[in-house]
VOGU-3710 file (C-alpha; in Angstrom, 3 decimals, decimal comma):
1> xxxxxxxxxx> 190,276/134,722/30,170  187,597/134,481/27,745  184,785/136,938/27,712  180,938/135,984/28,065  177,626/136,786/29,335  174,540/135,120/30,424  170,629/136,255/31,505  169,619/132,488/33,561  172,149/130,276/34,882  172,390/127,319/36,749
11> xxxxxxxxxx> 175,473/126,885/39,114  176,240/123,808/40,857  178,470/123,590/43,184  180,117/119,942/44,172  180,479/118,309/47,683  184,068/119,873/47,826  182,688/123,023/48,393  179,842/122,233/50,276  181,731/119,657/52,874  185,236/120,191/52,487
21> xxxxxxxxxx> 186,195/117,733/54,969  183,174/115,093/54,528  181,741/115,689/57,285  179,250/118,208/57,522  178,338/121,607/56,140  181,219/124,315/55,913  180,835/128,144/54,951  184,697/128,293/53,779  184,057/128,711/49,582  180,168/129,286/50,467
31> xxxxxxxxxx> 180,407/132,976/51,364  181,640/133,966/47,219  179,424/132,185/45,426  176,713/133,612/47,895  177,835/137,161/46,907  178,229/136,518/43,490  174,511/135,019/43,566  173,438/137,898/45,090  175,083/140,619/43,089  174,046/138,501/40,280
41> xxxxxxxxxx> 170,169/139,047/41,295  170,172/142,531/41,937  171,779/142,864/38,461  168,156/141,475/37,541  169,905/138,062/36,184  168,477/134,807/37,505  170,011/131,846/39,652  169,136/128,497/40,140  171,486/126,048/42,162  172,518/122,778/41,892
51> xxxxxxxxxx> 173,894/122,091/45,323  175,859/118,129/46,140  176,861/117,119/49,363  173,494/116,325/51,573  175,205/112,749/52,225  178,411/114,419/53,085  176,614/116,486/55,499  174,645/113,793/57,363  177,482/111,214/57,680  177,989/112,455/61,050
61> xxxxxxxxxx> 174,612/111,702/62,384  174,558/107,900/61,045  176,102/105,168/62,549  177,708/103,214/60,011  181,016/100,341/59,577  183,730/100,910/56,830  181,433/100,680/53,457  178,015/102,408/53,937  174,680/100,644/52,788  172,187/102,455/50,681
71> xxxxxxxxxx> 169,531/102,783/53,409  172,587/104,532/55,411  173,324/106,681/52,728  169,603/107,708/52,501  169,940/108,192/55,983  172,278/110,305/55,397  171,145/112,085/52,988  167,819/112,896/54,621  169,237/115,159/57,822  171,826/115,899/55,720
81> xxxxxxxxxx> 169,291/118,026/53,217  167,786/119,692/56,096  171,429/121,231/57,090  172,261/121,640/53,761  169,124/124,167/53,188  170,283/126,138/56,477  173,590/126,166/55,356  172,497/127,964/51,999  169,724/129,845/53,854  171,683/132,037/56,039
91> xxxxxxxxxx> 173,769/133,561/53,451  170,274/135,109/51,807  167,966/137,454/52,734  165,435/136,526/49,867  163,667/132,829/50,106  165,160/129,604/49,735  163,547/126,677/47,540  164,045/123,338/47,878  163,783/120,975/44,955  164,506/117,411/44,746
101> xxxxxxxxxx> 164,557/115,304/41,804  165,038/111,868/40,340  165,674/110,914/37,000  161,926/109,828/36,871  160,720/113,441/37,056  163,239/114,360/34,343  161,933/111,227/31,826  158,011/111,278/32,733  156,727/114,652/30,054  154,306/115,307/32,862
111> xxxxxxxxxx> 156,746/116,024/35,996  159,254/116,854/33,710  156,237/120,269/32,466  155,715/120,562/36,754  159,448/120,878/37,626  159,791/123,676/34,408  156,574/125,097/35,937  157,745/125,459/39,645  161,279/126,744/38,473  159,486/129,468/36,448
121> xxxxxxxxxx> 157,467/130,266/39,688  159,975/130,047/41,798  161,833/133,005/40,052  159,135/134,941/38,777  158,871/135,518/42,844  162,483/136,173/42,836  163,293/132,709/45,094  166,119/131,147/44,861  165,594/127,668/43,640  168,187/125,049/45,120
131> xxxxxxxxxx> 167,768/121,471/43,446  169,443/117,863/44,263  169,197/114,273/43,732  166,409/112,319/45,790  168,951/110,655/47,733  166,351/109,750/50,532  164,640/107,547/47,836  166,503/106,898/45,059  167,776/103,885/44,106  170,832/103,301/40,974
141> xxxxxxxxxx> 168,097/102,648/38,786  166,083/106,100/39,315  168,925/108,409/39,957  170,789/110,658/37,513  174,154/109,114/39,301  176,056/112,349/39,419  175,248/116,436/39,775  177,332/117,690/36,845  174,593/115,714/34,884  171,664/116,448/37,104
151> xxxxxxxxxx> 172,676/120,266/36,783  172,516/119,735/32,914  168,892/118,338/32,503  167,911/121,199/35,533  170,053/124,432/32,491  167,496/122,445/29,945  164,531/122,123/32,105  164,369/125,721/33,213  165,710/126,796/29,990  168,809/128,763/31,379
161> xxxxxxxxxx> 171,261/129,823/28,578  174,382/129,268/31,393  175,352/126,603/33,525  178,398/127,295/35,654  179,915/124,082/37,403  181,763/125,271/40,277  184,397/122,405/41,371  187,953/122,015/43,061  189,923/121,979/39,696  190,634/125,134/37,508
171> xxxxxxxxxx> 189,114/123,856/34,383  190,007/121,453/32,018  193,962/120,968/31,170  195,707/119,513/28,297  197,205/117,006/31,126  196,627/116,164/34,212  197,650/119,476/36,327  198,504/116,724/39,277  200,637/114,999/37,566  202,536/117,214/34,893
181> xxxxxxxxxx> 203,539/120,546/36,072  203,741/121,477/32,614  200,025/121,000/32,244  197,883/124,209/30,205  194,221/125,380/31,163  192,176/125,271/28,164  190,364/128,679/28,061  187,859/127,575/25,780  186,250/124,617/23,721  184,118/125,263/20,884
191> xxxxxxxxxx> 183,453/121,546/20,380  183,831/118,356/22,963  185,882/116,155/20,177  186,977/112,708/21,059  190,639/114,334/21,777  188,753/116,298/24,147  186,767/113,781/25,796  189,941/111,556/26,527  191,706/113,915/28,490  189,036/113,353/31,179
201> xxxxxxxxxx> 190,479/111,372/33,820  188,546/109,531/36,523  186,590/111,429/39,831  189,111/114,166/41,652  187,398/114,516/44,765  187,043/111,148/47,415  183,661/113,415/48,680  181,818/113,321/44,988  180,744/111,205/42,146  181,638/113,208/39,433
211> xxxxxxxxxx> 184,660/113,950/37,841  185,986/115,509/34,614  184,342/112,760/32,491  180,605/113,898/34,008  181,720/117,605/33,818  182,111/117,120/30,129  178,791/115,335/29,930  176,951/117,897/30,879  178,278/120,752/28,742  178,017/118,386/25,582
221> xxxxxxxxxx> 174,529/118,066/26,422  174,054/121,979/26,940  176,251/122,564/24,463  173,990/120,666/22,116  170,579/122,557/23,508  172,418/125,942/23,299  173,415/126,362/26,360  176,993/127,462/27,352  179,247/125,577/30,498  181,587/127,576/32,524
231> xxxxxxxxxx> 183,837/125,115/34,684  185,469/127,099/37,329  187,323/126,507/40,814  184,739/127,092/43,581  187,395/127,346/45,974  189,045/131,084/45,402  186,866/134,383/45,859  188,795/135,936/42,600  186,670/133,691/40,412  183,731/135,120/41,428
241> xxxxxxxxxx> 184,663/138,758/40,793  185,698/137,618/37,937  182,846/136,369/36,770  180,887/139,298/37,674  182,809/140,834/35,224  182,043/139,022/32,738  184,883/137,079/32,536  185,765/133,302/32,406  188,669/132,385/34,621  188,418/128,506/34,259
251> xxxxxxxxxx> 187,307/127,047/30,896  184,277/127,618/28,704  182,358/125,228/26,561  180,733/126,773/24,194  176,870/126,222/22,907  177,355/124,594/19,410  173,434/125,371/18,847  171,659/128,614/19,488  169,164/128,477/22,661  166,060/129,320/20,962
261> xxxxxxxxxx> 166,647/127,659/17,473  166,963/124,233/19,991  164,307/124,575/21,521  162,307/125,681/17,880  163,295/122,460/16,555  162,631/120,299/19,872  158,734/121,997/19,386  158,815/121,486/15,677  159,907/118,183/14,993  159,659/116,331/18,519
271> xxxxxxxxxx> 156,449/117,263/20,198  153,108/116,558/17,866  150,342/118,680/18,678  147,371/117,680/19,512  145,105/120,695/19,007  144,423/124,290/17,053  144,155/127,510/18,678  142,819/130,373/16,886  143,513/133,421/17,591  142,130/137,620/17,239
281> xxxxxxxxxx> 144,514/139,900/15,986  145,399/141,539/19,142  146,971/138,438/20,311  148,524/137,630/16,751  150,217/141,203/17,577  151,349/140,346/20,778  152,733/137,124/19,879  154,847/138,225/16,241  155,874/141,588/17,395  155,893/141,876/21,077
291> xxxxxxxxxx> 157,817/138,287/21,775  154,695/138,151/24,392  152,605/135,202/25,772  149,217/133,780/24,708  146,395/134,837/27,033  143,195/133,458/27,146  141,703/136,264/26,094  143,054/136,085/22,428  141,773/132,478/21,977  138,601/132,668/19,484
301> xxxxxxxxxx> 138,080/129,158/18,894  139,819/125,859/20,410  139,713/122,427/18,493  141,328/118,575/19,283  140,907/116,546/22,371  143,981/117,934/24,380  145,253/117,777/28,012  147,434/120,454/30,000  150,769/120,580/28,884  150,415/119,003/25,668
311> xxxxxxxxxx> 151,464/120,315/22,108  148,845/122,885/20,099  149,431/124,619/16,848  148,114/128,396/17,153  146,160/129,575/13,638  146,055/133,402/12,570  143,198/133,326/9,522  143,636/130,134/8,983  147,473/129,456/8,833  149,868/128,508/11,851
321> xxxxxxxxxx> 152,122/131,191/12,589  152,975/129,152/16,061  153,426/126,218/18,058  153,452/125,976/21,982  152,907/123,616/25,334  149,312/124,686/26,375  148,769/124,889/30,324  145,223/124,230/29,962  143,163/121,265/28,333  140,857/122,200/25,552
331> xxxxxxxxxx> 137,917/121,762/27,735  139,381/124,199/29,955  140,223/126,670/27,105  136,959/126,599/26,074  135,609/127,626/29,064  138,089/130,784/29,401  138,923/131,628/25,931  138,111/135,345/25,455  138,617/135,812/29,046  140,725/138,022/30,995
341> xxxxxxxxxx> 143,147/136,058/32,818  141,835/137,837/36,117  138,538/135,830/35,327  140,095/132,108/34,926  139,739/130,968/38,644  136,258/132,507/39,333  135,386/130,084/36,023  137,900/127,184/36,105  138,056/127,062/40,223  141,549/126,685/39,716
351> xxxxxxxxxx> 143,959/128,377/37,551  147,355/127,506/36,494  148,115/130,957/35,440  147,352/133,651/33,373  148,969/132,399/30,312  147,635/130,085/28,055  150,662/129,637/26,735  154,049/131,042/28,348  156,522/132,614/25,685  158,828/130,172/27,196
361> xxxxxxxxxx> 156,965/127,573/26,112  156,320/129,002/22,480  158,067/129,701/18,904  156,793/130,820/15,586  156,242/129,083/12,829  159,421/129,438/10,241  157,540/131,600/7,962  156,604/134,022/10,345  160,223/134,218/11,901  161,378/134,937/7,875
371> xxx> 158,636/137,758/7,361  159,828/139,460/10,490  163,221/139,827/9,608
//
């Protein structure tokens, strides 16, 4: 088994696991993964999941001939979220989140900044955050089509460094395990290659959507935002303490870019800022030595026409030593800056929190990060 660790990860769990049977919602692999969660927490580590199978679960409850129609399957899906949620909320003693998504929240910059937000929210309160697919509403041209995929963009999105895809296989073989006994578990992949990519074969499970071709989507496109993929079977307890340990039992892709140096160059070179911050030294401190965020308070003077959530370069004596996704517009900054964040709703009537800027949300200019080392 190969060796690993991990600080914010994303597990998503397939319809398998969640309806074994296709009918309904089962506890049978539920009860590890909720221990594992769990454990996980009070380790101080942070979970988000990814759970499938609300159509599964409210198939049952709809009426419906050999091939389902997409208003069924909505059907479906809608009192099959609600039993999903209970099904997940009894194992916990902590709260229970429900998010749902399309890919229209994950392409618009705007929802894409308010699901981030919420997930950082959601654990700074230490809830558990449990996102699917908009099944109720979407339609093939809004949805993400699979969860190995729509757990992906949620790892980038709420800037996890782990996402661990929990599914009926073992991993990924050098055959197909069904079909040649002689078939070996790949331990670990530094790089999805076209040889690796073709020994994907189509979707395992007649309850899914995704098979090993979507599992390998989505850790090339963590892999590529530095953020490592874990595919494991769901279905035996051992894998969990295992991966308590520390240790991989399935197969792990790893991140071919580092975390932070992806997201330096998605701020760098992607997003164009549309306004200065300057800042006091106390905040120039806070930010270059402390790894902290930007409060109000250590804004001096705000320039450009900027909204909430858009790009701003942050000055220290005239140079930028930063660059980070503001949560306030400038009109709003102006009003606050030099304020204690305790003060920003008495002023604003609102607040969106006490950062100006959340050191999620921030990196330092390249000069900085070379003067520092």
């Amino acid at each position: 088994m190969t060796s690993f660790s991990w600080q914010r990860a994303v597990i998503k769990i397939g319809s398998a696991l969640i309806s074994p049977n296709g009918k309904g919602c089962s506890a049978e692999y539920l009860l590890s993964i909720a221990k594992f969660i769990t454990a996980s927490r009070q380790q101080g580590k942070e979970v988000i999941i990814v759970s499938s199978g609300s159509v599964a679960a409210g198939r049952s409850s709809i009426k419906t001939g050999l091939q389902a129609t997409i208003a069924e399957k909505q059907a479906m899906a809608a009192i099959g979220q609600t039993q999903m949620m209970a099904n997940w909320a009894r194992f916990f003693d902590f709260p229970c989140a429900q998010i749902l998504l399309t890919l229209d929240d994950l392409h618009d910059r705007r929802r894409y900044v308010n699901v981030k937000n919420t997930l950082r929210e959601l654990l700074a309160n230490h809830a558990l955050p449990i996102v699917n697919e908009n099944d109720t509403v979407a339609v093939d041209e809004i949805k993400v089509g699979d969860n190995d995929n729509l757990a992906a963009h949620t790892a980038l999105v709420a800037q996890a460094d782990t996402l661990i895809i929990c599914t009926d296989v073992d991993g990924l073989f050098n055959a197909d395990p069904r079909k040649n006994p002689d078939a070996e578990l790949l331990p670990c992949v530094d790089v999805i290659t076209p040889e690796i990519s073709a020994l994907a074969g189509g979707a395992g499970s007649a309850v899914g959507t995704g098979g090993m071709i979507t599992k390998l989507q989505a850790a090339q496109k963590c892999g590529e935002s530095g953020v490592q993929t874990l595919l494991v079977n769901g279905r035996h307890a051992s894998v969990f303490d295992a991966l308590s340990q520390g240790m991989c039992p399935g197969t792990l892709f790893k991140a071919t870019n580092n975390l932070r140096s992806a997201k330096h160059k998605w701020l760098s070179h992607t997003v164009k800022s549309n306004g200065t911050l300057n800042i006091d030294k106390g905040a120039y401190l806070a930010l270059s030595e402390k790894g902290a965020s930007l409060l109000a308070v250590g804004i001096s003077e705000v320039s450009g026409n900027f909204k909430s959530n858009d790009a701003v370069d942050i000055l220290y004596e005239g140079s930028v030593i930063a660059k980070g996704i503001s949560l306030y517009s400038h009109s709003e900054l102006r009003s606050i800056k030099g304020l204690n964040s305790s003060r920003i709703e008495s002023v604003l009537g609102f607040s969106h929190g006490e950062e100006a800027i959340h050191r999620d949300d921030l990196v330092l200019s390249q000069n900085l990060r070379q003067n520092l080392r």
